[in-house]
DRENSEVO-965300 format. One record per residue (C-alpha): residue in one letter; x, z, y. Coordinates in nm, 2 decimals, padded with zeros to 4 digits. Each point is the difference from the previous one (the first is absolute). Layout:
<sedrens>
SEDREN   aa       xx       zz       yy
SEDREN    A        X        Z        Y
...
</sedrens>
This chain:
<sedrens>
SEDREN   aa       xx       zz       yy
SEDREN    X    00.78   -01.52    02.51
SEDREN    X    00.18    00.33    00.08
SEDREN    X    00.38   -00.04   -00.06
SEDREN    X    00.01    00.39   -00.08
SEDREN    X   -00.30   -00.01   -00.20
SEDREN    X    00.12   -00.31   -00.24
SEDREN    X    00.37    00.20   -00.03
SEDREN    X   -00.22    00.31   -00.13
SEDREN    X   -00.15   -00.24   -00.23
SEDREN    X    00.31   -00.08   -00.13
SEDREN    X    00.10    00.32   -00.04
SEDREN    X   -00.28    00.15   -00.19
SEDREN    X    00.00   -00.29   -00.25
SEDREN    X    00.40    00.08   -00.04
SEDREN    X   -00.01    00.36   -00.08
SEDREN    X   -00.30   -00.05   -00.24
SEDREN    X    00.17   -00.32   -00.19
SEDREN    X    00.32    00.23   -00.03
SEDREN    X   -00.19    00.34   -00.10
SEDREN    X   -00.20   -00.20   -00.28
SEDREN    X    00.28   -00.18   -00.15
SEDREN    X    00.24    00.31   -00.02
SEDREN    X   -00.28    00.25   -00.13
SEDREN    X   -00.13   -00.23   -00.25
SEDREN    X    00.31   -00.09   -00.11
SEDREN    X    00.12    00.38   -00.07
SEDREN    X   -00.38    00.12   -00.15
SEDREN    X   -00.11   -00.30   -00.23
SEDREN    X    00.14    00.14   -00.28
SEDREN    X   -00.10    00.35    00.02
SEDREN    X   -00.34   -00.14    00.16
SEDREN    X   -00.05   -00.23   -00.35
SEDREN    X    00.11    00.37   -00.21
SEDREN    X   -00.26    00.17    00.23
SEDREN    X   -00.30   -00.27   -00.11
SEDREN    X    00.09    00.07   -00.37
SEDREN    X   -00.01    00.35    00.04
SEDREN    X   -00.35   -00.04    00.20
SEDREN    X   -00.13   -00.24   -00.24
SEDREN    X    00.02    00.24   -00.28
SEDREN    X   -00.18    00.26    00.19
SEDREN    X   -00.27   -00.25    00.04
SEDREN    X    00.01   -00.06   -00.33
SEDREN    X   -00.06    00.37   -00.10
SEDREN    X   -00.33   -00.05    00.21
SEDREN    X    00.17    00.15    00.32
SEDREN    X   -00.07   -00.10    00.32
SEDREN    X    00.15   -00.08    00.34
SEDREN    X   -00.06    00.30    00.23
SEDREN    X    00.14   -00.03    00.37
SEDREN    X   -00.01    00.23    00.30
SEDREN    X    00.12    00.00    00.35
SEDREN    X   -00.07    00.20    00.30
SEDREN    X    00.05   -00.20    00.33
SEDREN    X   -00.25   -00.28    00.11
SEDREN    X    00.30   -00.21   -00.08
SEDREN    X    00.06    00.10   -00.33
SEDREN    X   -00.40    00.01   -00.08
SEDREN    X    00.01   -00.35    00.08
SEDREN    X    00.27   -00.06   -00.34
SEDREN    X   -00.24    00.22   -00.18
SEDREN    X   -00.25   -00.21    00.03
SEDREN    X    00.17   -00.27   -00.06
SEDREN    X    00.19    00.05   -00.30
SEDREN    X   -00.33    00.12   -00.12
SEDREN    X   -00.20   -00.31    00.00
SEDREN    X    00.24   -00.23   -00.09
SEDREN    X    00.01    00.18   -00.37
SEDREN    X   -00.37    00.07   -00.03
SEDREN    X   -00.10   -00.36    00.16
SEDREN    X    00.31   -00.28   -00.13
SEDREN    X    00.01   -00.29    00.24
SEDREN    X    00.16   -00.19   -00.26
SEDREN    X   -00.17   -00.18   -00.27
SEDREN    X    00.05    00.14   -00.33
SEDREN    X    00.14    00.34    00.11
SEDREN    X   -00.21    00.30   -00.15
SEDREN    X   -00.17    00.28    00.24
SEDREN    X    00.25    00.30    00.00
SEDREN    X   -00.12    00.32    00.10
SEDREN    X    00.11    00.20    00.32
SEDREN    X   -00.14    00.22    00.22
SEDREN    X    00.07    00.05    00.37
SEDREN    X    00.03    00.32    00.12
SEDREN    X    00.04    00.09    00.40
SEDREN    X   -00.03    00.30    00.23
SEDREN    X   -00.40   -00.07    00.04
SEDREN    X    00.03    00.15   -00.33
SEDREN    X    00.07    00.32    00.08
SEDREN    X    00.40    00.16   -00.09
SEDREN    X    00.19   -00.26   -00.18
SEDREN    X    00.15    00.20   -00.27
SEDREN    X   -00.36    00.18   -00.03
SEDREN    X   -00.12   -00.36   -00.10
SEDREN    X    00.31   -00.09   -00.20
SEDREN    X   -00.01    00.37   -00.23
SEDREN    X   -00.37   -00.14   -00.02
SEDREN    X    00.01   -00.33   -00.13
SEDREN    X    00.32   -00.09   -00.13
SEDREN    X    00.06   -00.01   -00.37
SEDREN    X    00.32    00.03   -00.24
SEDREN    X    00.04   -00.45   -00.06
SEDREN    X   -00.12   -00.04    00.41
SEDREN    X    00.28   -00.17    00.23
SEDREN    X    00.02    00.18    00.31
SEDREN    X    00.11   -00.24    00.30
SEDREN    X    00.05    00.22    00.31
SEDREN    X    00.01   -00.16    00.36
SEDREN    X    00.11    00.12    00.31
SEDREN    X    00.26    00.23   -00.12
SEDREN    X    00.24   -00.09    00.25
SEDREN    X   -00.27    00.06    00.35
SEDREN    X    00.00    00.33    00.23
SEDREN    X   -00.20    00.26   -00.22
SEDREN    X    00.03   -00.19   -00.35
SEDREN    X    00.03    00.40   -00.17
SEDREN    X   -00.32   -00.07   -00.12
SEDREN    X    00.03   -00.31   -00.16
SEDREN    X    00.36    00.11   -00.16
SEDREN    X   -00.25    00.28   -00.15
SEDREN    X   -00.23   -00.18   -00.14
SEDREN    X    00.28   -00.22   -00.14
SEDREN    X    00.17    00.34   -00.16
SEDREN    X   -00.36    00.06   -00.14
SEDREN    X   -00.05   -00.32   -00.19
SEDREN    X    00.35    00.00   -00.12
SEDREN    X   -00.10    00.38   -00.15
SEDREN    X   -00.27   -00.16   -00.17
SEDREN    X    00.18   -00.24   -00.20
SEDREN    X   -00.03   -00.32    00.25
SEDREN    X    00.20   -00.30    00.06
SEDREN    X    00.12    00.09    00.35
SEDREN    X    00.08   -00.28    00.26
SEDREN    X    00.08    00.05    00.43
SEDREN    X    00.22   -00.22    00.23
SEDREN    X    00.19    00.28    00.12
SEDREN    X    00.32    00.13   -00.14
SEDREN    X   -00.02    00.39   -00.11
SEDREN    X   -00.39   -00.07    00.00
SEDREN    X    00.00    00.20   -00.33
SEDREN    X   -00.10   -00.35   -00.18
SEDREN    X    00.15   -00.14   -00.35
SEDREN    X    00.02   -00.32    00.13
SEDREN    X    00.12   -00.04    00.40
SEDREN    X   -00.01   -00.29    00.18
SEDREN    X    00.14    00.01    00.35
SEDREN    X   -00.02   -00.31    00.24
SEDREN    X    00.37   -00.06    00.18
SEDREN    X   -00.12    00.02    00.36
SEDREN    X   -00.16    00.24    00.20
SEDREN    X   -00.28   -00.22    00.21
SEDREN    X   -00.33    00.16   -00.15
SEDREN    X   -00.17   -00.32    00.03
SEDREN    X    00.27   -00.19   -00.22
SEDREN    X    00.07    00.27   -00.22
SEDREN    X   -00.40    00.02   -00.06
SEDREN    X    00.03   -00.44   -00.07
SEDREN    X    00.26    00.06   -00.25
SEDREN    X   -00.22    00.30   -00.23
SEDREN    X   -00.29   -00.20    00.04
SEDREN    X    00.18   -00.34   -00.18
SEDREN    X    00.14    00.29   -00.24
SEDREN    X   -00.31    00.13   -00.09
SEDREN    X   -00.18   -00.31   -00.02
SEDREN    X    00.30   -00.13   -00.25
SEDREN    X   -00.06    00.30   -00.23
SEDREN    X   -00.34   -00.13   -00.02
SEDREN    X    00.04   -00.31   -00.03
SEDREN    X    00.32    00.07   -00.32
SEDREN    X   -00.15    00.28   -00.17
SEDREN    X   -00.24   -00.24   -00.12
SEDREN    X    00.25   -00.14   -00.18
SEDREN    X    00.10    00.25   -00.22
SEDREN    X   -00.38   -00.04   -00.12
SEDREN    X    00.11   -00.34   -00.15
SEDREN    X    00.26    00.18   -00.20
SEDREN    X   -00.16    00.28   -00.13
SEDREN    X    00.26    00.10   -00.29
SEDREN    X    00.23    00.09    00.33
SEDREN    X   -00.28    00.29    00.11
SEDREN    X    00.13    00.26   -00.21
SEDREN    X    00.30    00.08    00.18
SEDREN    X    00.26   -00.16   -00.27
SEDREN    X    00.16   -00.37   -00.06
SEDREN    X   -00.22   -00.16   -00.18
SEDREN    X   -00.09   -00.37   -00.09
SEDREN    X   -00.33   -00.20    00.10
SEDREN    X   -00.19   -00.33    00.02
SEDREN    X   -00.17   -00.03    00.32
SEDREN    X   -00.24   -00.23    00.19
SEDREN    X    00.01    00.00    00.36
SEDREN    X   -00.34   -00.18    00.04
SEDREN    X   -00.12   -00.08    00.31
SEDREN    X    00.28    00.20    00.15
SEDREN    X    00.27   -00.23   -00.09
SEDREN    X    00.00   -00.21    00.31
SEDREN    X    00.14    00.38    00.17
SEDREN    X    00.23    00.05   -00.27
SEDREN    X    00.19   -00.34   -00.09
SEDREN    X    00.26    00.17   -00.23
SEDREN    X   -00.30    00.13   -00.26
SEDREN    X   -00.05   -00.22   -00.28
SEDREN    X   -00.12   -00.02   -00.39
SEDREN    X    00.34    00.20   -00.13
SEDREN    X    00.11    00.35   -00.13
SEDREN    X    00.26    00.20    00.24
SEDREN    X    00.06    00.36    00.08
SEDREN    X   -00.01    00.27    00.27
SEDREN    X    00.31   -00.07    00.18
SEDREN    X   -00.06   -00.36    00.01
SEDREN    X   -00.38    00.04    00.12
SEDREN    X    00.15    00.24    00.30
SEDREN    X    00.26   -00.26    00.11
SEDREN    X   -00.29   -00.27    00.03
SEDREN    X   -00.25    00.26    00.18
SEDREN    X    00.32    00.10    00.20
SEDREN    X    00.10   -00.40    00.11
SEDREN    X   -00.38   -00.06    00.07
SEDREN    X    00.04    00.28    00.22
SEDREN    X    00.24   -00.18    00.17
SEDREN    X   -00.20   -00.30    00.02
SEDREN    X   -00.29    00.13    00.17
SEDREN    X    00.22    00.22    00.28
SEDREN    X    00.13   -00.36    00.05
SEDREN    X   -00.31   -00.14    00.05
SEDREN    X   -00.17    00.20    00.24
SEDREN    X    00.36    00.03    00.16
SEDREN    X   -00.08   -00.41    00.07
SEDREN    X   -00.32    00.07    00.05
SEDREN    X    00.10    00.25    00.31
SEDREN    X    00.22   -00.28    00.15
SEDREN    X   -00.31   -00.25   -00.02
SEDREN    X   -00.27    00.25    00.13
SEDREN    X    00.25    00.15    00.30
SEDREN    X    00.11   -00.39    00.12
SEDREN    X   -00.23   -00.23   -00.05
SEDREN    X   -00.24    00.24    00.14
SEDREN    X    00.23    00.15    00.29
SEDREN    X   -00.24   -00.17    00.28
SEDREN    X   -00.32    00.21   -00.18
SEDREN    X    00.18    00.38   -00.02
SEDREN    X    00.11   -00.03    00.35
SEDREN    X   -00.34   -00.14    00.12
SEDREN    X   -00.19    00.30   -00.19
SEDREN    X    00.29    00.23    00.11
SEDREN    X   -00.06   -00.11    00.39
SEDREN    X   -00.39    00.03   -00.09
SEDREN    X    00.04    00.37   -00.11
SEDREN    X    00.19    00.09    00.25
SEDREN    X   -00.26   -00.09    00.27
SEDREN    X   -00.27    00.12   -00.17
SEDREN    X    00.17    00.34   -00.04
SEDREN    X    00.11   -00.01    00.37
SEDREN    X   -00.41   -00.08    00.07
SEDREN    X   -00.12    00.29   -00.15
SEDREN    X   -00.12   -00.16   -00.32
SEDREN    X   -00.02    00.06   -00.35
SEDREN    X    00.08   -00.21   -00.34
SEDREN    X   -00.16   -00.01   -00.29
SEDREN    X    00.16   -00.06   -00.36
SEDREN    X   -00.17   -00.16   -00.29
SEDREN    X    00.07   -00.13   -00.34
SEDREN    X   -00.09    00.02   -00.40
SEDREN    X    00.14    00.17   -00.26
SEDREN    X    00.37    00.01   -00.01
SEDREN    X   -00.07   -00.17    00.39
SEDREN    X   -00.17    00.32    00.10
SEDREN    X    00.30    00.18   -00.06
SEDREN    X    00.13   -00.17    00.23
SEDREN    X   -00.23    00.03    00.23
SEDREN    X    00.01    00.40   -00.04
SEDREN    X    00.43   -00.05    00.01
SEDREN    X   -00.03   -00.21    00.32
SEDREN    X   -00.29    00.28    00.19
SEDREN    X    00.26    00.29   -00.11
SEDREN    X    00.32   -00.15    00.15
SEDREN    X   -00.19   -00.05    00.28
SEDREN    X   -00.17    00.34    00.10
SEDREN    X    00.02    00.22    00.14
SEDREN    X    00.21   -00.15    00.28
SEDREN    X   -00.31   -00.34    00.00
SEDREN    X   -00.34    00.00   -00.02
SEDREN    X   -00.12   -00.13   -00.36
SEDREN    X   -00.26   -00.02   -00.26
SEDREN    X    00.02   -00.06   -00.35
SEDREN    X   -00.34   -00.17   -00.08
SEDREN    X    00.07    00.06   -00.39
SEDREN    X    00.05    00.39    00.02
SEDREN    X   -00.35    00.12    00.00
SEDREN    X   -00.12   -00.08   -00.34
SEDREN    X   -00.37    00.13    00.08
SEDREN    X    00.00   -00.27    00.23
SEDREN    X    00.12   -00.25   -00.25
SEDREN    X   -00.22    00.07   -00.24
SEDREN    X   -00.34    00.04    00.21
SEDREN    X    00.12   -00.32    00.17
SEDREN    X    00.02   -00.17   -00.36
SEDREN    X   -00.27    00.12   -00.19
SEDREN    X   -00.26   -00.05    00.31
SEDREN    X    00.07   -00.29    00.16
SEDREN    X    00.32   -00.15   -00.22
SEDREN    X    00.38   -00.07   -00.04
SEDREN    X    00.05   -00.26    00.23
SEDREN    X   -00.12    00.26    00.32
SEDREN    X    00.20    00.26   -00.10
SEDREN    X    00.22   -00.07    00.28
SEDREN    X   -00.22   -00.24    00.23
SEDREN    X   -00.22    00.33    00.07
SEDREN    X    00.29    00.23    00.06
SEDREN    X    00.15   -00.28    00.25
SEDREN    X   -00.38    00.03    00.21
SEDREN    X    00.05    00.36   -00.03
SEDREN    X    00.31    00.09    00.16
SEDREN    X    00.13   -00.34    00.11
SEDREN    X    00.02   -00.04    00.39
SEDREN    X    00.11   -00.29    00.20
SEDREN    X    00.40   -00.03    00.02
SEDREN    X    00.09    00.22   -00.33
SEDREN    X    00.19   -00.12   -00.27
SEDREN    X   -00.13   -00.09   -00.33
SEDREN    X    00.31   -00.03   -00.26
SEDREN    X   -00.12   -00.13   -00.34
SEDREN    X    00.19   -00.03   -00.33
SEDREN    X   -00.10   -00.20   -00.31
SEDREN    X    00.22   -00.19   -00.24
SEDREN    X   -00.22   -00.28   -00.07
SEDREN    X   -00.16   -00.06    00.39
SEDREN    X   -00.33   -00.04   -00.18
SEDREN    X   -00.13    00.31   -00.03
SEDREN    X   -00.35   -00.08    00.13
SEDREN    X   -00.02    00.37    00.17
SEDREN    X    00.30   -00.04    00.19
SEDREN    X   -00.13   -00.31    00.13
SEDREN    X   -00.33    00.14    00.09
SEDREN    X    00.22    00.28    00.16
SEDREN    X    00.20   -00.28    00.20
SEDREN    X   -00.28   -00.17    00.12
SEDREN    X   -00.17    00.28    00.19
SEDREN    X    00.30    00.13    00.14
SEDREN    X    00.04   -00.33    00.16
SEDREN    X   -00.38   -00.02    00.08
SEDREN    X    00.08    00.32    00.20
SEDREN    X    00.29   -00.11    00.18
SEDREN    X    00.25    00.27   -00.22
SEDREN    X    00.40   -00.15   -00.11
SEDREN    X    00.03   -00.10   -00.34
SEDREN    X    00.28    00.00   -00.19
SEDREN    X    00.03   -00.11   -00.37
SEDREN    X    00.27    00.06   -00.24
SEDREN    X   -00.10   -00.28   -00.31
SEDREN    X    00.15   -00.10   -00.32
SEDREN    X    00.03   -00.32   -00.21
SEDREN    X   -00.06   -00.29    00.23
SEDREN    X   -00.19    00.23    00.28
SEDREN    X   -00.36   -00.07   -00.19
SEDREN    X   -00.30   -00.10    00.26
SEDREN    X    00.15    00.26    00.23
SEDREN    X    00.32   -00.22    00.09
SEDREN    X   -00.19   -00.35   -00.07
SEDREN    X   -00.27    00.07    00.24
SEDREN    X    00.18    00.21    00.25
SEDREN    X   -00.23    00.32   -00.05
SEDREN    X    00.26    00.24    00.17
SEDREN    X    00.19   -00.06    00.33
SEDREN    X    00.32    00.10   -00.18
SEDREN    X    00.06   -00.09   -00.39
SEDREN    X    00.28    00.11   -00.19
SEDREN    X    00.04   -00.23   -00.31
SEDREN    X    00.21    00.14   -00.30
SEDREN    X    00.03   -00.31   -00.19
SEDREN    X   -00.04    00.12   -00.39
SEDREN    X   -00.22    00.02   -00.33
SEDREN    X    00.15    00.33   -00.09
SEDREN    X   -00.21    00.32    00.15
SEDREN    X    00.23    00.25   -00.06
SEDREN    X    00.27   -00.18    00.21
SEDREN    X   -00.25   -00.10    00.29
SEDREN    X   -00.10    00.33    00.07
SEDREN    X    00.39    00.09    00.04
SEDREN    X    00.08   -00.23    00.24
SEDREN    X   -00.33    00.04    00.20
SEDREN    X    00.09    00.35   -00.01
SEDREN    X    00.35   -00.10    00.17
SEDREN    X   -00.19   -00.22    00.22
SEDREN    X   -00.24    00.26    00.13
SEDREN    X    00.34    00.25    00.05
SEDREN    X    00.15   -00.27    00.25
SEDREN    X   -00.27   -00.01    00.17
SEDREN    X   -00.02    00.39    00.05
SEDREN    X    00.37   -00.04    00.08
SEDREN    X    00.00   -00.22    00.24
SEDREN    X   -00.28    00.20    00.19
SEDREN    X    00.18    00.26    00.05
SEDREN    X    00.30   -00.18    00.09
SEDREN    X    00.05    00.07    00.42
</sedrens>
């Protein structure tokens, strides 16, 4: 194993354990204010519009989107949210043209080489009446949020568990709905089949401020957790990340390609891991072309969605880097398979216990993230995947 390498490791896992715990630490109580604010918005009937203008940024867009419209977690209600990125056309064009007076407006990107546009837009739906959010100080946003470090690929790991938080909380306030009207107010609440998420709710009457301190100290909780769950998925895995590191870098050095896959909230991912990556590496992001998707799907079905993209573009000694929380997704094992059947890399980044992917050794390199919790998987894969663009372009 590469002394220099393994110290790198080390490092990395240091400045992200330190950058969580300080910024989470500062923000949880403005973050649990922020959910109340959004959760009366929603409550209004407004909806969750974000934008962003780098491939980057798109790749939080799309994100933050689904996980409103399409809850991972039982018992969560479907939010709305729309996506909006440069394929669009001008961002504040789109923003003057969809955004209403209750909307919340979540800007990303505001901080990248020619943001002007997105602080633009941001300007327009604050005109309009919206709930403005950015991660960028002087962003023009109510509500800023701005990561203590300037690595783009940790600052990026701390939004997304930030933004994923104020979806996971603002459901809370939902529980509570005498607290949706802006005032202290008094309530009996149920938490459902949320209450596993949210140990401090119970059959009782409290008020605003005492509501925010919980949604504040679970806050805190869950920035601990995936903080653990950082240390487990960087160590125990160290052997993996350096192996798919090491394959990257050969394949790169060969000419080759890699090709990025996932689901959902995982194909985000996938989109995040193809835009760090170009232009400086070749790479394909095998869920970007949704007319593909969807004549794959409807004509031949789900599960070769990626299979048939693999036979496609796949050649012999490319990468194939797949995400999926669960490592059952049957597409991303159909995927898997023909990669290997064509002699390409494969390189999977799994959750839970690693699913069939892990158990029957479908990729050459697995990255386990031992958890139940999706939210929190996807943000340590996502640190994952970052070492492992580190360390390739370490010398």
């Amino acid at each position: 194993m590469n002394v220099r390498s393994t110290e790198r490791l080390d490092e990395l896992l240091a400045v992200r354990s330190r950058a969580n715990a300080d910024f989470f630490e500062a923000e949880s109580e403005r973050l649990a204010a922020c959910c109340h604010r959004m959760a009366e918005r929603f409550a209004r009937g407004g909806r969750l519009i974000a934008f962003g203008l780098s491939p980057v940024a798109r790749s939080d867009v799309r994100h933050i989107a689904v996980e409103f419209v399409h809850p991972v977690i039982v018992g969560k209600r479907a939010l709305p949210a729309i996506g909006l990125a440069r394929e669009g056309g001008s961002l504040p064009a789109q923003v003057d043209s969809i955004c209403e007076p209750d909307d919340i407006a979540i800007a990303f990107g505001c901080d990248e080489e020619g943001s002007a546009e997105t602080r633009d837009a941001l300007a327009v739906a604050r005109e309009r009446g919206c709930l403005t959010i950015a991660f960028q100080p002087g962003a023009g946003a109510e509500w800023e949020f701005d990561p203590p470090t300037d690595d783009p690929y940790v600052r990026q790991e701390l939004i997304e568990t930030l933004y994923h938080l104020l979806w996971e909380l603002v459901h809370v306030f939902f529980d509570h709905r005498g607290l949706l009207e802006g005032r202290e107010a008094k309530a009996v609440h149920d938490p459902g089949a949320s209450s596993f998420l949210y140990p401090f709710l119970s059959e009782s009457e409290t008020d605003l401020d005492s509501i925010l301190g919980d949604v504040a100290r679970s806050a805190l909780m869950k920035a601990e957790e995936v903080g653990a769950l950082r240390i487990q998925t960087l160590t125990e895995n160290r052997a993996g990340l350096l192996a798919a590191s090491a394959a990257l870098r050969d394949a790169f050095g060969s000419g080759r390609k890699l090709l990025a896959l996932g689901n959902g909230g995982s194909a985000t991912d996938a989109m995040d891991l193809v835009a760090d990556l170009r232009p400086r590496f070749p790479a394909l992001d095998l869920t970007e072309d949704p007319s593909i998707l969807t004549a794959i799907a409807n004509d031949v079905g789900v599960e070769q969605i990626f299979q048939r993209q693999v036979i496609a573009y796949g050649r012999a000694g490319d990468v194939v880097v797949a995400l999926s929380t669960s490592g059952n997704s049957r597409n991303v094992i159909s995927a898997l398979s023909e990669a290997r059947d064509r002699e390409l890399t494969t390189v999977a980044f799994v959750g839970y216990d690693g699913g069939s992917v892990a158990s029957d050794s479908l990729a050459d390199h697995v990255i386990v993230t031992r958890s139940q919790h999706i939210p929190r998987i996807q943000e340590a894969q996502a640190s994952a995947y970052h070492a492992v663009l580190d360390l390739l372009e370490q010398p």
